[in-house]
N, C-alpha and C positions, 0 to 999 in steps of 0.2 A: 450342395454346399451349405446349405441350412437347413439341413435336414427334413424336409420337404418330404415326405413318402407318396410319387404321385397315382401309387396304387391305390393310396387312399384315399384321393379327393372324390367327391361323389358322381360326377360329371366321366370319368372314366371307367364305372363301372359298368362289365358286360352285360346283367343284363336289365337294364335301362330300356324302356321304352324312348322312341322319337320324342313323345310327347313330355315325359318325363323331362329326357334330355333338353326339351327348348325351356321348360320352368328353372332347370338349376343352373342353365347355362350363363344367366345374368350374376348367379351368388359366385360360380367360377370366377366370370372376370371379376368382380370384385374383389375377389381373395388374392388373384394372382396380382391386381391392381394397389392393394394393399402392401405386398408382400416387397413388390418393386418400390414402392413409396417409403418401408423402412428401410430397406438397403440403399435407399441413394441418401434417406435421412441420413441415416449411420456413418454413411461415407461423408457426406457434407461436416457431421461433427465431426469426424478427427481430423479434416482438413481443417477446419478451425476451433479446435477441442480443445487451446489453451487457454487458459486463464488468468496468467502470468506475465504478457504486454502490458508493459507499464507497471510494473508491481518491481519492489524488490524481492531478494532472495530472502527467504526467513531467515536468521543465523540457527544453523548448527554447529557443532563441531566437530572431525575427527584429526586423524592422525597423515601425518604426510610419509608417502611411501617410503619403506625405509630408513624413517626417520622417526620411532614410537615417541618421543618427548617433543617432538614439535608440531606443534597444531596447526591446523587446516581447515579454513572458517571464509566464510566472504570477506572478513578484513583480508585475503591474499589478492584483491583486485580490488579492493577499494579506492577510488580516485582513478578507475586505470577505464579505459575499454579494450574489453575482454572477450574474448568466445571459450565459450566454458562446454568441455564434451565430455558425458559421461559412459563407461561403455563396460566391459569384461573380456577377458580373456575367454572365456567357452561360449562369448554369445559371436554367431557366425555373423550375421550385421554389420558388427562393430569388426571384425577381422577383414570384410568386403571394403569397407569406407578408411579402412589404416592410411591406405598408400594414399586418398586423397587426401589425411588430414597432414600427413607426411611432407605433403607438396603445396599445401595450405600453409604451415609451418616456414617453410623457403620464402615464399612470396609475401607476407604478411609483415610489419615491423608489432604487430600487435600480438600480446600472450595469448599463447592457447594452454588454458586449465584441465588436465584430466582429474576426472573424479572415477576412480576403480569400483565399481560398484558390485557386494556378495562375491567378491573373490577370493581366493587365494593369494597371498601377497606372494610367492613364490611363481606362483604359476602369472602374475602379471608381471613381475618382474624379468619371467624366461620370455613372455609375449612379447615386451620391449625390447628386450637384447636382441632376439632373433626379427623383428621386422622393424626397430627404426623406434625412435621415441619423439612425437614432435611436439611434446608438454614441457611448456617452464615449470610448471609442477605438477604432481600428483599427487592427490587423495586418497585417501585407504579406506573405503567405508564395506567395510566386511557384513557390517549390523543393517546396511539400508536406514543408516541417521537421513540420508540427502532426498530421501524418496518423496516424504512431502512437501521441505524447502520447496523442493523444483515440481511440486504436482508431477511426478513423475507417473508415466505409463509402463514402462519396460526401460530397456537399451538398445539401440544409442540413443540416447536424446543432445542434442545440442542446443546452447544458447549463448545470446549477445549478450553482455552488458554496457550499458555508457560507464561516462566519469559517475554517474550521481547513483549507479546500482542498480539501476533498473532496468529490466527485461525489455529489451527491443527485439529480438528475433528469439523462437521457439521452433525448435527441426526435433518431430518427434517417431524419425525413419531413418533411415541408412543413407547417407550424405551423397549426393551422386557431383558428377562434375558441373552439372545444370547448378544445382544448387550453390554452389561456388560462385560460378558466374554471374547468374541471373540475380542473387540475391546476397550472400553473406560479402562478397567485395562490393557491392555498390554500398552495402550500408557501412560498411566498415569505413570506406571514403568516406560517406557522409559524415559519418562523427568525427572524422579526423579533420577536417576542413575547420578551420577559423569561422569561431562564432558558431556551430554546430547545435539543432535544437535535434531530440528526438524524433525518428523518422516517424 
């Protein structure tokens, strides 16, 4: 998986004496002890890899799908609380998590924002007609204007906003139904409740 060649580690070559073998046997574990120690690093950072909590969205600006003379900028949720999902039509991810934002969409009284990101407006366009559209709007960002606003990593990424524009939830993976439940409805209630501070 990380290209690891373990024909090459020194501990496995044949012909290695015993004695050999019990002197590098210590620098082995170490290595393989290391090697375990950036992969669960790694993993630890993009479970908490964003930087964006609590921050607003930079402004950019593009175009709203469809729409080439009307602009699409964080003033489209300003004052609002929002969940903002950005995704494509050829990225498979974002075609897996449709039907839940679909059903997200139904349940919610609160906007959900797509942002099209390196697409074709054509080919998003026929994505939405054939599988359901659950965005009060869409953005057109052909150019990746939105990639550092949102520190983005790839697609899909999702995110909360409050009234005041700031980043409360960051989902920077394929939306599952856990993730619905366990976290974007509970915070979603939360801001909605009278008197509402950031979770």
């Amino acid at each position: 998986m990380y290209g690891i060649r373990w024909d090459c580690v020194p501990y496995k070559k044949k012909n290695m004496t015993p004695e050999t073998r019990k002197k590098t046997a210590p620098l082995f574990f170490l290595f393989m002890l290391s090697v375990a120690l950036a992969i669960n690093l790694s993993g630890e950072f993009a479970k908490h890899k964003t930087l964006m909590l609590g921050q607003p969205v930079k402004n950019f600006v593009i175009t709203e799908l469809g729409k080439p003379f009307k602009e699409f900028s964080p003033k489209v949720w300003e004052g609002k609380i929002a969940v903002i999902n950005i995704f494509a039509s050829w990225c498979e991810p974002c075609q897996a998590e449709h039907e839940i934002l679909i059903k997200l969409s139904k349940t919610i009284k609160v906007p959900i924002y797509g942002i099209a990101w390196k697409d074709k407006e054509e080919n998003i366009t026929r994505f939405l007609d054939a599988h359901g559209n659950p965005y009060t709007l869409v953005g057109y960002d052909h150019e990746g204007k939105t990639t550092l606003p949102f520190a983005m990593t790839g697609v899909p990424e999702t995110y909360i906003v409050d009234p005041k524009g700031l980043i409360v939830f960051h989902h920077s993976s394929t939306l599952t139904e856990d993730d619905i439940t366990d976290e974007i409805l509970p915070i979603l209630k939360h801001l909605s409740a009278p008197h509402a501070t950031t979770p």
